[in-house]
C-alpha positions in Angstrom: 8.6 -21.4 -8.6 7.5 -18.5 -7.0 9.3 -15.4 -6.0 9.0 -14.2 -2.2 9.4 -11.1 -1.5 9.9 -9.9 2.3 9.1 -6.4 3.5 11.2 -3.5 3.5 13.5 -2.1 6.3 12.7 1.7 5.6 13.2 4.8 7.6 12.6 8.0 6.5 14.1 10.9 7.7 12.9 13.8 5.3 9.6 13.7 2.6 11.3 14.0 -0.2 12.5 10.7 0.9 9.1 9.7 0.6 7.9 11.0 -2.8 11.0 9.7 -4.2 10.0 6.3 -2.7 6.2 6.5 -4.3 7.2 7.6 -7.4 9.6 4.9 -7.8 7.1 2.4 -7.0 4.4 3.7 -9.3 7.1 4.5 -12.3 9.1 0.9 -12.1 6.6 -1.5 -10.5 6.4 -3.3 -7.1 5.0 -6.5 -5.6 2.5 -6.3 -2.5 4.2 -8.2 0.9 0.9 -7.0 2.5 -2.9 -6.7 1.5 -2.5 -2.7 0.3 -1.8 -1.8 -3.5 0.2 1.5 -3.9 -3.0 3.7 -4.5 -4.5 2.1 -1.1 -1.1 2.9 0.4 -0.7 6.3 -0.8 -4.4 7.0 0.0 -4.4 5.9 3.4 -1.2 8.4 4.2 -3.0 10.8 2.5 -5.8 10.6 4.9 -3.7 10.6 7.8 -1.6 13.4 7.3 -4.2 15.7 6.7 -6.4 14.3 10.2 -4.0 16.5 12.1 -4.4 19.5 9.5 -8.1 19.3 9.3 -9.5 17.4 12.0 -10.1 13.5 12.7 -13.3 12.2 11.3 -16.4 11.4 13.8 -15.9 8.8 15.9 -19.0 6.6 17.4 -19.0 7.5 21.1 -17.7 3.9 22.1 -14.9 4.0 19.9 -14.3 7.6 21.0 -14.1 6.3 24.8 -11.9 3.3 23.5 -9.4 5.8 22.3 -9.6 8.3 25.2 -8.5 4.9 27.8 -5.8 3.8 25.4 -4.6 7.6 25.2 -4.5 7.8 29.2 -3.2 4.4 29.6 -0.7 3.6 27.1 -0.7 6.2 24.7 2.6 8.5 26.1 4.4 5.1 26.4 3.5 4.1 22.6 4.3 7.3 21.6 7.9 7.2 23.6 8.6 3.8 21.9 7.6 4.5 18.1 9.6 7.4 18.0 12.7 5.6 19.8 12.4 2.3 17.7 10.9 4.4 14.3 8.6 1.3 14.2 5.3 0.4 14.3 3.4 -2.8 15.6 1.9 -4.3 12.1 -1.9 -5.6 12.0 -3.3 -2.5 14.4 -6.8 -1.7 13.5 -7.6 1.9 11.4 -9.9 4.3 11.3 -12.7 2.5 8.4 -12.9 5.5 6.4 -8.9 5.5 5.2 -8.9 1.9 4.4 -9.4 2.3 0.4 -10.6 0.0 -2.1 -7.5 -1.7 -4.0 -6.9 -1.3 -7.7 -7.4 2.3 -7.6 -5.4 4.9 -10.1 -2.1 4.6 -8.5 -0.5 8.2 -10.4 -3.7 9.9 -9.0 -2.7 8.6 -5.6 0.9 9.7 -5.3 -0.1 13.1 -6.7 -2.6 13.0 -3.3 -0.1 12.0 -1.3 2.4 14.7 -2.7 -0.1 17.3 -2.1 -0.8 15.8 1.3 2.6 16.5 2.0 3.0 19.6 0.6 -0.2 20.9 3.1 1.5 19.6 5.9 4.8 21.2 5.2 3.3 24.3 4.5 0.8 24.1 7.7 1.6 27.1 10.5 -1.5 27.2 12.6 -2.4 24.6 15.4 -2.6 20.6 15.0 -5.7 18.8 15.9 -4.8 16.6 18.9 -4.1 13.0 18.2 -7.0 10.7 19.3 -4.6 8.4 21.0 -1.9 10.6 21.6 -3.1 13.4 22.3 -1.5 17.2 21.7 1.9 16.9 20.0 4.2 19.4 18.7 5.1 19.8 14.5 8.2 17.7 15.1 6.3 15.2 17.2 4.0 15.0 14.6 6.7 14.9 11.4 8.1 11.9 12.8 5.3 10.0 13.8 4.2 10.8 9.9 7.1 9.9 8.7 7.4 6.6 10.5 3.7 6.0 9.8 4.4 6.2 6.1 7.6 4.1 6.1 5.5 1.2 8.0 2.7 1.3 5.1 5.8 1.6 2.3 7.8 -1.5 3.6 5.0 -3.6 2.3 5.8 -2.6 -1.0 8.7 -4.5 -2.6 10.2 -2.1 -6.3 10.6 -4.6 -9.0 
């Protein structure tokens, strides 16, 4: 008989919540309730976090108008209700480049996303605007990291 597993409820309010979280999972083992490994996972949030530190990555011009319309027409309402509900909608698309190959080294991975972190705590100067949403403020931006990374992380079950 098979085991099921069913996604985490998560909600992280601090990062040391989340290296604690990835280090668990790489230390002890997990199953997958989605398509991403850990390494994938940690990867993608490593990406992600840094975009706001160091700029997004070039957008074709379609894609780029695609985002501006979604910004102007739903972007300060998605924004209002992620940060209300801590949530976010499952199966959105991604930017291509921070969707990583599975099976990768998953301790080189968490060490990227700890470092990740660690440049975004540390950051003092200005945040690139958010393609979608636009300019947003460090605590704006905390959450919206934080949530991002406990959607990713519920798909992750710890052995």
């Amino acid at each position: 008989m098979a085991t099921t597993f069913s996604r985490r409820v998560l909600d992280y309010r601090d990062w040391p919540a989340v290296i604690a979280d990835v280090e668990r999972l790489g230390r002890d083992g997990y199953s997958k309730v989605g398509r991403w490994d850990l390494s994938q996972t940690c990867d993608h949030l490593a990406d992600w976090l840094t975009f706001p530190l160091d700029g997004f990555p070039p957008t074709p011009a379609p894609i780029r108008l695609m985002l501006w319309t979604l910004g102007k027409l739903v972007g300060r309402k998605a924004l209002r209700k992620t940060l209300a509900t801590r949530s976010m909608p499952g199966g959105a698309p991604t930017i291509p480049v921070t969707v990583h190959q599975s099976g990768g080294n998953a301790a080189e991975a968490v060490e990227r996303l700890r470092t990740a972190i660690s440049r975004f705590q540390a950051h003092s100067g200005k945040f690139y605007p958010s393609p979608i949403f636009g300019h947003l403020d460090r605590e704006t931006i905390s959450q919206l990291q934080l949530i991002h990374c406990a959607h990713h992380l519920s798909f992750l079950a710890p052995s």
